[in-house]
N, C-alpha and C positions, 0 to 999 in steps of 0.2 A: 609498455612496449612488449612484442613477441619476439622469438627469436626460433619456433617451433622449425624452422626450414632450414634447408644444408644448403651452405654458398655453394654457387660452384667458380667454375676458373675466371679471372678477370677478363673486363669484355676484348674485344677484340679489335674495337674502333671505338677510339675516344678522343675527342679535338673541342670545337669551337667554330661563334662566327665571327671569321676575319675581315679588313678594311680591302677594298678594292682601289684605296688612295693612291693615287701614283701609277696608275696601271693595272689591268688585271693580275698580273706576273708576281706584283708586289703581295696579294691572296698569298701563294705557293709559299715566296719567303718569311711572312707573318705565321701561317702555320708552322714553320717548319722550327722557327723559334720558340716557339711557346711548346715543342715536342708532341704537337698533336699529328696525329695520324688519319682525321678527317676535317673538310671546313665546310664552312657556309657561309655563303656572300650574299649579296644584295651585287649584282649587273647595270643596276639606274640609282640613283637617285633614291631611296625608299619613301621618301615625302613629293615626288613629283610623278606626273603621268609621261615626262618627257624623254622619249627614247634614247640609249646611248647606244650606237653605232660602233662595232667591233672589225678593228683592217683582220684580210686572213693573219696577218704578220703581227699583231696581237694574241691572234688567238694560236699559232702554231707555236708562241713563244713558251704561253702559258701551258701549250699540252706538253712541249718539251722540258721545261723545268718541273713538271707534275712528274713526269717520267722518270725523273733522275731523283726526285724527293723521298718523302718518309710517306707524303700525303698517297692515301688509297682511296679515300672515296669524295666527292664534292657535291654539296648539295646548294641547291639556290631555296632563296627566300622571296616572297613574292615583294611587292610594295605595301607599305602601310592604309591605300587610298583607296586599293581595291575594295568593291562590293559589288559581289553577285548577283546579291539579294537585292537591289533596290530599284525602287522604283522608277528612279530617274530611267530614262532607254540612254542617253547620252553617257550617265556615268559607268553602268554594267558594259558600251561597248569601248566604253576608256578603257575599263578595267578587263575585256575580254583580250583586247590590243594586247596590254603591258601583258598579259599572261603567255600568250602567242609567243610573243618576243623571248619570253624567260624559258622558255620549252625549247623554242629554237637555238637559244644561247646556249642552256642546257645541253643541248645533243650536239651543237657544234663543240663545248671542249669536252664531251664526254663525262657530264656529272649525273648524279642518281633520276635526278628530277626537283620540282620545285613545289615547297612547302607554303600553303596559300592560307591566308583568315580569310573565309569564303567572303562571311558578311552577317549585316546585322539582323534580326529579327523583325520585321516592318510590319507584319499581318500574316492573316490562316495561307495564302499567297508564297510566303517565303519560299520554300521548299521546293514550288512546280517551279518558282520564275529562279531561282539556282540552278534548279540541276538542267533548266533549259539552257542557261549560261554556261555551264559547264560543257554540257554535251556539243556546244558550240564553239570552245575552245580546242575538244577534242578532236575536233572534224576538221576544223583551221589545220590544225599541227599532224594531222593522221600520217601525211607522208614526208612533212619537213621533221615532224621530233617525234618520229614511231617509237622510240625507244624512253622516251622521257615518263616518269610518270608526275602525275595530278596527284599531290600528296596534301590532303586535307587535316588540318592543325585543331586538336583540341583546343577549344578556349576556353578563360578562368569565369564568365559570366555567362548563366542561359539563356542572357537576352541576345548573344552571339550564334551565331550557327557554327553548331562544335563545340557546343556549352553542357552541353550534358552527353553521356555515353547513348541514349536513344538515337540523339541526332547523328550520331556516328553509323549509328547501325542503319539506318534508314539512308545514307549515302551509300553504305558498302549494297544495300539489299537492291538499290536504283541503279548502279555502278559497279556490276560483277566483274567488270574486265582488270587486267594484270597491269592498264592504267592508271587507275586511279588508287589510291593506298592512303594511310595514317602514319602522323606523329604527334605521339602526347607529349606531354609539357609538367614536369613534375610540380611547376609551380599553380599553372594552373590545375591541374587537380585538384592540389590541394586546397588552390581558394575557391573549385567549384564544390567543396566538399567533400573528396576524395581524402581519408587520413593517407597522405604517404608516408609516413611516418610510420604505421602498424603494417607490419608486414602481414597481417592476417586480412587487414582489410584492401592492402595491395593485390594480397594472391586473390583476393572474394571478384576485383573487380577484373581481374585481368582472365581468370576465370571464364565470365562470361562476355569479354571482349572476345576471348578464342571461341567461345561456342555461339559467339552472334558477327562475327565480323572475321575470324580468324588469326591467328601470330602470322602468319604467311606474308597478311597486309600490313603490317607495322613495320614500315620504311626508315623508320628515324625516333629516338626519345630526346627531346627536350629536356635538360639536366640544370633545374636552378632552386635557389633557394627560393623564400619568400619575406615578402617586408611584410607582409599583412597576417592576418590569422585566419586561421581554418573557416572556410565558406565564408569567407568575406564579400569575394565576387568580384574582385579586387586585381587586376594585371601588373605586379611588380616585383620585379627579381632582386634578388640580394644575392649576393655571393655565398659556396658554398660555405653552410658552416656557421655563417652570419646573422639568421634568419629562423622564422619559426619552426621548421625544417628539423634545420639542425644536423650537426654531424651523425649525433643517435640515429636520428631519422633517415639519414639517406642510408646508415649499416642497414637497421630495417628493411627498409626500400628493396634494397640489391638481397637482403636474404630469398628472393622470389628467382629463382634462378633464369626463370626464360629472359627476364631484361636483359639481362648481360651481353646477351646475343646479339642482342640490337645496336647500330651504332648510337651512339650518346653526345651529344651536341654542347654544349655551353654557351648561354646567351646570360651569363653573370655583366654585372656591371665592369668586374675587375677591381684587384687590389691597387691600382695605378687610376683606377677609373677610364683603361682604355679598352674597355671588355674584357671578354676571358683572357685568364692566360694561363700559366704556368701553377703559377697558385693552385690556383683553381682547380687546375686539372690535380695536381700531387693529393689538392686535400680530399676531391673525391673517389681519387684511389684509393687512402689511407679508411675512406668510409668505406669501400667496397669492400675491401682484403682484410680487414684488421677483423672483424671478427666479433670487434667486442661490443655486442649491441645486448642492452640493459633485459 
């Protein structure tokens, strides 16, 4: 492992994604226990296409206890069902729909934007029939969620679109506007091949993320460990610490100072197994700040 870099200050937002069980409202009070300072939710259902309908009196609730919380920033997470890329016309305008809806929810309580797995790789094709979905999403929402952006999620296999750092850059070069942005996923990096673990090969990649896509566009990092082993191709999170990762690995990781900047998300399974929480967050702070990486 390296250690050639100088940390710098702890990041500035660091949370989790919380349950919308019981209410949207019930997000605010879940973050606020677990001592995070940002969340991420799911709006619907994330295994269904089936709309859920927000009273203003729901939503004025949750602006108003966001207000009085610790929480600063709120990010949504798309559904699991989406695809862009596919073939079917039926499922891409399912999946244009649930995106629509998440942008507008989005800008109605005032959260970052929402973080999407475009879709899968199907043929040379992919690519024109995504970013025609996308630009179609865009156009939907241009005057209902101006403010929202389309934040496209690295993923852990290149048979995904957002599997490798090409296909990132080839969104951003398609999609210059201040809408659409990234969030990488430390897990998957690392099962696409990414060591996060060496801070030399972090800074290598992050490097030319700024000089092909810019840090400007990096909306959000994804903060987990991994069950799996390096370039497995493999999507499975393990709690920080737990995993092939590892505490070393994340010191590493964060000796790249531009992360820090970024807010940091937790999609852990959890030490309760009821996702991130408190754990979670303590141990990778104790990886951030402690310093002592091998």
């Amino acid at each position: 492992m390296h250690k050639s870099l100088t940390p710098a200050p702890s990041p500035i937002f660091i949370g989790g994604h919380v349950s919308v069980a019981g209410g949207l409202h019930k997000s605010i009070e879940r973050g606020e226990h677990e001592e995070f300072n940002v969340i991420q939710v799911f709006v619907t259902s994330p295994r269904s296409f089936r709309i859920t309908q927000y009273t203003e009196e729901q939503v004025d609730h949750f602006i108003e206890l966001k207000r009085n919380s610790s929480i600063q920033k709120v990010f949504l997470h798309a559904i699991y069902l989406v695809n862009l890329a596919s073939e079917n016309a039926d499922l891409r305008e399912k999946s244009i729909e649930s995106l629509v809806h998440y942008l507008e929810m989005g800008e109605r309580i005032g959260a970052e934007g929402t973080i999407v797995h475009v879709g899968n790789k199907s043929g040379e094709q992919s690519f024109e029939v995504v970013f025609r979905s996308v630009e179609e999403v865009l156009k939907r929402t241009e005057k209902s969620a101006p403010n929202q952006k389309f934040i496209v999620e690295g993923m852990a296999s290149p048979k995904r679109i957002g599997g490798t750092l090409q296909d990132l850059v080839a969104f951003s070069q398609h999609f210059s506007g201040e809408r659409v942005t990234f969030c990488l996923d430390t897990q998957h990096m690392y099962a696409a091949g990414v060591d996060v673990a060496d801070s030399i090969a972090v800074q290598g990649f992050m490097d030319t993320f700024d000089a092909e896509i810019g840090l400007g566009r990096l909306s959000a990092f994804h903060v987990n460990d991994s069950k799996t082993a390096l370039g497995s191709y493999h999507d499975r999170h393990e709690n920080i610490g737990q995993g092939a990762i590892g505490m070393e690995g994340f010191c590493n990781f964060f000796m790249v100072p531009s992360l820090r900047m970024v807010p940091l998300i937790l999609e852990t399974p959890g030490f309760g197994s009821d996702g991130p929480d408190k754990q979670n967050k303590d141990l990778l702070l104790q990886a951030i700040t402690s310093g002592k990486c091998r």
